[in-house]
C-alpha positions in Angstrom: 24.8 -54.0 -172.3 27.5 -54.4 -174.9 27.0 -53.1 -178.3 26.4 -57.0 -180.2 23.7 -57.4 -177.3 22.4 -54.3 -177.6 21.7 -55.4 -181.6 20.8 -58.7 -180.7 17.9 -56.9 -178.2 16.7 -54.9 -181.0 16.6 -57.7 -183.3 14.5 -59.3 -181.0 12.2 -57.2 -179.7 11.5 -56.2 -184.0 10.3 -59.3 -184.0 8.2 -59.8 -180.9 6.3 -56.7 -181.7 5.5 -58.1 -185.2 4.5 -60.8 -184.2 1.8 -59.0 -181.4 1.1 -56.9 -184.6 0.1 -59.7 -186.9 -1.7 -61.4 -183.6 -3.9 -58.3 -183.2 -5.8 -59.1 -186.3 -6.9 -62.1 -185.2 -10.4 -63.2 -183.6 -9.6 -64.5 -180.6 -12.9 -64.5 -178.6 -16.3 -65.1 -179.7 -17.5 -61.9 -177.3 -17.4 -58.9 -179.8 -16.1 -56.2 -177.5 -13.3 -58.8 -175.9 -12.5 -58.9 -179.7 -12.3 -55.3 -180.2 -10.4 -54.8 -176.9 -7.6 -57.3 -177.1 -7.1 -56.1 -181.1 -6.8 -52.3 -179.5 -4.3 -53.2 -176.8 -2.3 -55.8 -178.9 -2.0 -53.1 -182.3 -0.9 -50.5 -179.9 0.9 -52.2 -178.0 2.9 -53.2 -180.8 3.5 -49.9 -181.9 3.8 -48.5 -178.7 6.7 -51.3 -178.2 8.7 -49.7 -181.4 8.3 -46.7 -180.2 10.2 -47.7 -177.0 12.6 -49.2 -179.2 13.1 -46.2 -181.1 14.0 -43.9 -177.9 16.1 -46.8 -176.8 18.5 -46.2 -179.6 18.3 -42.4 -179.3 19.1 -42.6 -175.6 22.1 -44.1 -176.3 23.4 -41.7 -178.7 22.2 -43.2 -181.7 20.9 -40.2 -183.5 17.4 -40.7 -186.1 18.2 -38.9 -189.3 16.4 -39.6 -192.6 15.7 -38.7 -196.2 13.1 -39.7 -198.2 13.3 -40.9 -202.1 11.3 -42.7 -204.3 8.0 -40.7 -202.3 5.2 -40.6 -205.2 4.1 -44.1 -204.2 3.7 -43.0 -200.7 1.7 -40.0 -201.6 -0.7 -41.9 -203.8 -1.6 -44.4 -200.9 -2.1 -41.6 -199.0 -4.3 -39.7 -201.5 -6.2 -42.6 -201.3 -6.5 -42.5 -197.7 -7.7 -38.8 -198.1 -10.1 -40.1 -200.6 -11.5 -42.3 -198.2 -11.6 -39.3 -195.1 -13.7 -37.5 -197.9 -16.0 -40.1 -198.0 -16.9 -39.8 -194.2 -19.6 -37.2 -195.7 -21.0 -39.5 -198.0 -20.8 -43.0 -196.5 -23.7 -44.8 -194.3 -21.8 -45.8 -191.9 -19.1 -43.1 -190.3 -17.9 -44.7 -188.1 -17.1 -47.9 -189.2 -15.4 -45.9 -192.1 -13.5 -44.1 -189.2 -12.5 -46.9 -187.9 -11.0 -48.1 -190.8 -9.3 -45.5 -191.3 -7.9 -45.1 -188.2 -6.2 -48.9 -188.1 -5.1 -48.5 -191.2 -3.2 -44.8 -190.1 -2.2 -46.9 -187.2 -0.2 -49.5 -189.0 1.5 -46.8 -190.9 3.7 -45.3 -188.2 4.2 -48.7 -187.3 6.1 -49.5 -190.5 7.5 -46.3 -190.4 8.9 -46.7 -187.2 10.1 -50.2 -187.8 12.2 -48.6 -191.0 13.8 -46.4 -189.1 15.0 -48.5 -186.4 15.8 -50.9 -189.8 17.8 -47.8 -191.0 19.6 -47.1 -187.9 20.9 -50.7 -187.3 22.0 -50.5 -190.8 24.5 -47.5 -189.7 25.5 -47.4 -186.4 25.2 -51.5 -186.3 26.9 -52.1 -189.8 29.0 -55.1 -188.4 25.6 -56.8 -188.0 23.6 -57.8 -191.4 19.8 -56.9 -190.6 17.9 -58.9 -193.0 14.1 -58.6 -192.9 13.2 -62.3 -194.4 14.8 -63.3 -190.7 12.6 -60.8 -188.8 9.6 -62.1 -191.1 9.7 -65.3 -190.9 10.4 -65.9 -187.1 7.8 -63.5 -186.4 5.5 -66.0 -188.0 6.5 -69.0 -187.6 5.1 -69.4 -183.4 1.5 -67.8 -184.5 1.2 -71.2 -187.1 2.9 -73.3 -184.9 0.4 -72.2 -182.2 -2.6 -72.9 -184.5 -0.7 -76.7 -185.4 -0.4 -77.5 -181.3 -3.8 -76.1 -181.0 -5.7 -78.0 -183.6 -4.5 -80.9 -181.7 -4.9 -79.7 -178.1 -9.3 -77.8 -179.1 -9.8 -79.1 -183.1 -13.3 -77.2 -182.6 -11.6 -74.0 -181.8 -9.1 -73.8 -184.3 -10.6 -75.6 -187.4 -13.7 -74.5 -189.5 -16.2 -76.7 -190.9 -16.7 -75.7 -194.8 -18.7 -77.3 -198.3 -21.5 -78.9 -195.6 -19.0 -80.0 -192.8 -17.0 -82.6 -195.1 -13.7 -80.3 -195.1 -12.2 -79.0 -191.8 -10.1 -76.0 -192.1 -6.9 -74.5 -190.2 -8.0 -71.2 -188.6 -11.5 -72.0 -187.2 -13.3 -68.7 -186.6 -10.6 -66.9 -185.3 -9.0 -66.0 -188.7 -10.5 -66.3 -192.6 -8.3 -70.1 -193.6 -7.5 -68.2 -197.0 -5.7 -65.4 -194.8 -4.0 -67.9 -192.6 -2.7 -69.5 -195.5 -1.3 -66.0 -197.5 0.4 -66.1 -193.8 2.1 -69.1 -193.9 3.6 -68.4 -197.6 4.7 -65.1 -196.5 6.7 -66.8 -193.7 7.8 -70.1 -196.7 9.1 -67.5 -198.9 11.1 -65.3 -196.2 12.3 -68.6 -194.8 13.6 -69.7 -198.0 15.4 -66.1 -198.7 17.3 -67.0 -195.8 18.1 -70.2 -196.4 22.1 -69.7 -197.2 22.4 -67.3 -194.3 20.8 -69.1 -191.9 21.3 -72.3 -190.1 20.1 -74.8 -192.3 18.0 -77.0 -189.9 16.3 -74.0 -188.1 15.1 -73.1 -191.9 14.1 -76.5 -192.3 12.0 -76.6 -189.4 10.3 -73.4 -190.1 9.5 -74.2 -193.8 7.9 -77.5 -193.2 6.1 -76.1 -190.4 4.7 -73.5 -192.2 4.4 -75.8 -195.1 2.2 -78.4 -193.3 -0.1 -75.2 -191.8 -0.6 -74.2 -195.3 -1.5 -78.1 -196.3 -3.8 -77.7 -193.3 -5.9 -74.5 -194.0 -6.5 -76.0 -197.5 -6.3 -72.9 -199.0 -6.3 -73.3 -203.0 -5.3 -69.5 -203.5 -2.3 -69.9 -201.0 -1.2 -73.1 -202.9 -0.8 -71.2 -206.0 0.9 -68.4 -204.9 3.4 -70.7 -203.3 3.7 -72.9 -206.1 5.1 -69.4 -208.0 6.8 -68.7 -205.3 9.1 -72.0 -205.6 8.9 -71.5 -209.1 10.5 -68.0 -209.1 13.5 -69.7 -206.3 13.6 -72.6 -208.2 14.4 -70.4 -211.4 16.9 -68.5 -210.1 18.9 -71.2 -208.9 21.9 -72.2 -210.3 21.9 -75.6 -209.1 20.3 -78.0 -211.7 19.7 -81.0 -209.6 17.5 -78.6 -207.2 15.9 -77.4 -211.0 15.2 -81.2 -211.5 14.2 -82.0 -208.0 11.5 -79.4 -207.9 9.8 -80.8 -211.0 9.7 -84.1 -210.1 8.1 -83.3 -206.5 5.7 -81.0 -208.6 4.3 -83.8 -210.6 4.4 -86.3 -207.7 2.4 -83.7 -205.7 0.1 -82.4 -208.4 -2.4 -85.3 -208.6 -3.0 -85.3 -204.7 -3.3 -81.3 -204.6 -5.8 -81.0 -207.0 -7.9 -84.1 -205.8 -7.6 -83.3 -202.2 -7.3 -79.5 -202.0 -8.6 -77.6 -205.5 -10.9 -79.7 -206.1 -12.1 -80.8 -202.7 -15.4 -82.5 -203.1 -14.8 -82.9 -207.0 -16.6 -80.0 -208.1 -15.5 -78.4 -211.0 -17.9 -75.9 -211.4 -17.4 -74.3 -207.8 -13.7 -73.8 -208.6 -14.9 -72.1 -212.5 -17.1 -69.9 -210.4 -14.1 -69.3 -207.7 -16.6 -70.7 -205.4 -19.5 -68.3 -206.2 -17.4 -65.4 -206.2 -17.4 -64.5 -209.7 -21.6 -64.5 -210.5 -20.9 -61.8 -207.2 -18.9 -60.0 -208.4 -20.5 -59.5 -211.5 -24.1 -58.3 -209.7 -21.6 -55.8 -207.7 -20.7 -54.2 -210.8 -23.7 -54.1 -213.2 -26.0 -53.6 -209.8 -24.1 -51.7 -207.7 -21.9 -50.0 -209.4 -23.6 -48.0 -211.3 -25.5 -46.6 -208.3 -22.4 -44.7 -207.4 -19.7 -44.7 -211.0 -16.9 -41.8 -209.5 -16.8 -42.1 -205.6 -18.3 -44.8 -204.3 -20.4 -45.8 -201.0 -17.7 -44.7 -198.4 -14.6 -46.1 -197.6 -14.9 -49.9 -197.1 -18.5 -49.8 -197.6 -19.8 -51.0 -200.7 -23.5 -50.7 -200.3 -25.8 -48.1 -199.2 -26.5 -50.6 -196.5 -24.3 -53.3 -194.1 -24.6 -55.9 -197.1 -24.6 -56.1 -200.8 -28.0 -57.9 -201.6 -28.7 -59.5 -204.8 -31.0 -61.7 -206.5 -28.4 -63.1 -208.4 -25.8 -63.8 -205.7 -25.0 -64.4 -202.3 -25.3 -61.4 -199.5 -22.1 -60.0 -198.1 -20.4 -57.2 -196.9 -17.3 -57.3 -198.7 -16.5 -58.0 -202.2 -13.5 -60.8 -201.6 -11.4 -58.7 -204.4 -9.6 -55.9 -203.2 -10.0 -53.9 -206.7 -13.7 -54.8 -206.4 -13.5 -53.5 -203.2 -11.7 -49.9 -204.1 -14.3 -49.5 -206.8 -17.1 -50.3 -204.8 -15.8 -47.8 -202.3 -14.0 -45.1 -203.6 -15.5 -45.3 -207.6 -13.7 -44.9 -210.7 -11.6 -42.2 -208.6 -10.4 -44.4 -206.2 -9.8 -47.3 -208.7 -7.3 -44.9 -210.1 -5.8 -43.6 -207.7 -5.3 -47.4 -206.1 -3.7 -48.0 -209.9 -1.5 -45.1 -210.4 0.0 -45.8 -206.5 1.0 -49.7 -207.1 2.3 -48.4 -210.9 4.9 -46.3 -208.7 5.4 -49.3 -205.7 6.4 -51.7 -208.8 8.8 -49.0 -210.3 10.6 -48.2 -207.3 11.4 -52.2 -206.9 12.5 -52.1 -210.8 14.6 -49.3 -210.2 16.2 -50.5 -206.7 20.1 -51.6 -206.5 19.7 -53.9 -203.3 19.7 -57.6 -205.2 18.1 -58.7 -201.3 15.4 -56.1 -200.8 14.2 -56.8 -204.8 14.2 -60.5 -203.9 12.2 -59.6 -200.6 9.7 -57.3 -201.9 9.0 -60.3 -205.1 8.3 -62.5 -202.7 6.0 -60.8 -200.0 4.1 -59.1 -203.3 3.5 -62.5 -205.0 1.3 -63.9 -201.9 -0.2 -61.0 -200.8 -1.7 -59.6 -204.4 -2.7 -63.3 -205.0 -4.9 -62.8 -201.9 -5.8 -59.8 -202.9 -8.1 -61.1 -205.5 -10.5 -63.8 -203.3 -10.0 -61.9 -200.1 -9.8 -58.8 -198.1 -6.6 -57.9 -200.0 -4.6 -54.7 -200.0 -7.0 -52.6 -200.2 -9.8 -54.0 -198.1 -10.9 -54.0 -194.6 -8.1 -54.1 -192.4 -6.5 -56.8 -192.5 -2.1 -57.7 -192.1 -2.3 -58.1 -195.9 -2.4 -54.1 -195.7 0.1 -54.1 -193.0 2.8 -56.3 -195.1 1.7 -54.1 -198.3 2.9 -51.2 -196.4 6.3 -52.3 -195.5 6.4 -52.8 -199.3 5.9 -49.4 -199.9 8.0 -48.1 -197.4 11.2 -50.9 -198.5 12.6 -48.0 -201.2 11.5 -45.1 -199.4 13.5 -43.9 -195.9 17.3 -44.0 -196.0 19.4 -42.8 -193.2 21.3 -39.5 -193.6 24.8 -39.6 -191.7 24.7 -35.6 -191.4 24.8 -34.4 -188.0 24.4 -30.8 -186.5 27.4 -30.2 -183.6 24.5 -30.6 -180.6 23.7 -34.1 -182.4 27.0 -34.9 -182.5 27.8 -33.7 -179.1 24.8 -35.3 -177.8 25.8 -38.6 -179.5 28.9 -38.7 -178.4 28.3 -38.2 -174.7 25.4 -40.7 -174.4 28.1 -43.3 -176.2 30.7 -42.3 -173.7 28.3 -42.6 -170.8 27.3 -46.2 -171.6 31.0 -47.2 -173.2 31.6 -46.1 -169.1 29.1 -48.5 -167.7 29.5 -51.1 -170.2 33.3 -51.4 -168.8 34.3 -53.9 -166.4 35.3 -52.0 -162.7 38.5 -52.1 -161.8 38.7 -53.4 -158.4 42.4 -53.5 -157.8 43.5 -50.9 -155.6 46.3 -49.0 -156.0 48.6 -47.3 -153.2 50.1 -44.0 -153.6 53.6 -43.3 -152.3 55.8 -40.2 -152.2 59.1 -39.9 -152.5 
């Protein structure tokens, strides 16, 4: 295997195994412990597939050497994560806590991993220009394209039925619509960083894909989020007939949007009330709250019991507002700590040089925080809106360190040789010795 096909292997298999990462979140059978067993061996598998990436590269002398900057944000979000292993002696439900936990732990050493196999293409593959909007956005572009050919193919299995069966929704019961379409507008946005770099009618195709699965889950907090999205590309343009385009489509579109999508069966109240959610959240607060101010019910609990009951609101058990949810969980401690550790996230994209990863992070925040206020968010039960908030954390953090001891370099050195070796055509010509 030469050295571009080696890249080009790497490359590939980074994006497979993301793909199998963001797949083991979903629902994909009605049976409970089938649910639980394909998420298991799909997550680890993913991870377990880095890993084998990982070893790959070391095998063939490519040696893993890092330092680590820009670390308070990583040590909040794990003081929260300590917060929430404290809780274990508090919480109702341990194990679902554990749990928790334990996916969550889970996806961090897989973005760890996947940054230092990032890092190490960077070096010892610096002919090569390993962009992450390209890994992100073909890693999700086939799991909407599979739920476009499947509406088709089972329309009961892959749309749900909302507002009294008069609106169908992309994502059916195995994944939340209002997740599915954060998902697509992650994939938009990457697409669209990629767009000069890229060939132009493969970006196409993967931007109105993803486009029309986002038209398709109806998702109102999805719309938004790409609508800023645009905005922010549109913005930073320097091309003014692109600047003019976009408001034209924008007020061509509008009327439709809001008829068809945000307002859906003309309700105007539901959308004031962010379809119940905000009488909820105010009976979480003044009712449950104040049960337990400091550290909460446990970590991703937010009840002494499995749901939140109120007289003034619906049941559920979870808040649909990831800051709801850290206070609910974790108290006024938590809240803080969840505060202080995006404060530090934010300032190491302000203070970062790459124009690309700042342009990457801006777009993969914008989608996912917008979620994070009707949904599971970044905070919440596990969910790959934690996963992708991760990498975020992670984007400013490892760098590789080019310092080798003489066994690494040694070792490095003869692995390179041993492949350079096999990598070399054989030389079947034989040659005949004579002797004068």
């Amino acid at each position: 295997m030469t050295k571009e096909k080696l890249y080009r292997f790497i490359v590939a298999g980074l994006i497979t195994v993301l793909c199998i990462k963001i797949l083991g979140f979903f629902t994909w059978s009605e049976n409970i412990n089938i649910t639980r067993v394909l998420k298991i061996v799909m997550r680890l598998s993913s991870t377990g597939g880095l890993a084998l990436l990982y070893l790959m590269l070391i095998n063939r002398g490519y040696i893993p050497r890092f330092q680590y900057r820009n670390t308070l944000a990583v040590w909040f979000y794990f003081a929260y994560l300590f917060l929430g292993l404290l809780s274990l002696w508090w919480t109702s439900n341990p194990f679902y806590s554990t749990l928790q936990l334990f996916m969550t732990g889970e996806s961090i050493l897989f973005v760890y991993w996947f940054f230092c196999i990032i890092e190490m293409l960077k070096h010892h593959f610096s002919e090569y220009e390993v962009r992450l909007g390209k890994i992100f956005s073909a890693s999700i572009f086939p799991i909407l394209l599979l739920f476009i050919v499947g509406m088709y193919i089972n329309p009961d299995q892959f749309f749900r039925l909302t507002h009294g069966g008069e609106v169908a929704r992309l994502g059916g019961f195995m994944m939340n619509p209002n997740e599915l379409g954060m998902l697509a507008v992650v994939g938009i946005s990457c697409a669209m960083l990629e767009w000069k770099s890229r060939n132009k009618i493969w970006s196409t195709i993967i931007i109105g894909t993803l486009i029309y699965g986002l038209l398709l889950t109806s998702s109102r907090s999805s719309l938004g989020s790409l609508a800023i999205v645009m905005a922010y590309f549109t913005l930073k343009s320097d091309n003014w007939y692109l600047k003019a385009g976009a408001v034209i489509v924008a007020v061509l579109a509008a009327p439709v949007l809001f008829q068809k999508i945000i307002l859906k069966q003309g309700d105007l109240q539901e959308v004031l009330s962010m379809t119940g959610r905000l009488p909820f959240w105010k009976a979480l607060i003044s009712e449950g709250l104040i049960k337990a101010p400091w550290f909460g019910f446990g970590f991703m609990r937010i009840a002494e019991g499995d749901y939140f009951i109120s007289v003034h609101s619906y049941a559920a058990r979870m808040t649909h507002n990831t800051f709801v949810q850290v206070l609910m969980n974790l108290g006024f401690v938590g809240f803080g700590i969840v505060m202080m550790q995006m404060a530090f996230t934010i300032y190491n994209w302000l203070k970062a040089k790459s124009k690309y990863l700042k342009q990457f992070f801006i777009v993969v925040f914008i989608p996912i925080t917008i979620n994070s206020f009707t949904e599971f968010g970044i905070f919440g039960e596990n969910n790959f809106g934690i996963l992708f908030y991760q990498f975020l954390i992670g984007l400013f953090v490892i760098q590789y360190l080019p310092k080798f001891t003489n066994k690494e370099k040694a070792f490095a050195e003869a692995r390179q040789a041993y492949y350079a070796i096999e990598e070399k055509p054989a030389d079947k010509e034989i040659k005949i010795f004579t002797f004068k």
